[in-house]
C-alpha positions, 0 to 999 in steps of 0.5 A: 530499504524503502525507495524514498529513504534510498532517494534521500540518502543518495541526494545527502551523499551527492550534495556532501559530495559535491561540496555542496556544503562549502557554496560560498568560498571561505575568506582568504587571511580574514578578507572577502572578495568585493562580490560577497563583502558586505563592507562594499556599499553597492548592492548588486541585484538581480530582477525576479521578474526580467533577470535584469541587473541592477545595482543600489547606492546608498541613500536611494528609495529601495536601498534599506529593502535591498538584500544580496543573495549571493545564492542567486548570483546577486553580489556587493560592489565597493564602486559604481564604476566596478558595477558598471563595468561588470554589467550592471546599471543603476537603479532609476530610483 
């Protein structure tokens, strides 16, 4: 077996291993937590370029353009407050 098919195979196994096929957690009796529910209007996200937490509300300039990627440790808030409180600020525009 050649070396780049044996790295291959050992990265598949490791990945399915590790449940790496379950990232996200799976809905609890048909219900999200607040950090992956879409039904939440806040949407948390995380600068590129400072790793800055910042959160949007409806209706701001960038609100539409905003996406949650939950992989990167973005996440939904239902309320400013909850954002607030988990370390996040508003966006200034």
């Amino acid at each position: 077996m050649k070396f780049p098919t044996l790295v291959m195979i050992s990265t598949v196994v490791a990945f399915f291993g590790a449940g790496g096929h379950e990232y996200l957690p799976r809905p609890v009796a048909g219900s999200l937590p607040n950090a992956l529910n879409p039904a939440c209007k806040i949407k948390g996200n995380i600068s590129v370029a400072s790793g800055e937490r910042i959160y949007h509300v409806p209706g701001q300039y960038w609100y539409a353009e905003s996406r949650v990627l939950p992989h990167r440790g973005e996440r939904w808030f239902c309320t400013e407050t909850e954002a607030r409180t988990a370390g996040w600020r508003k966006a200034s525009y």
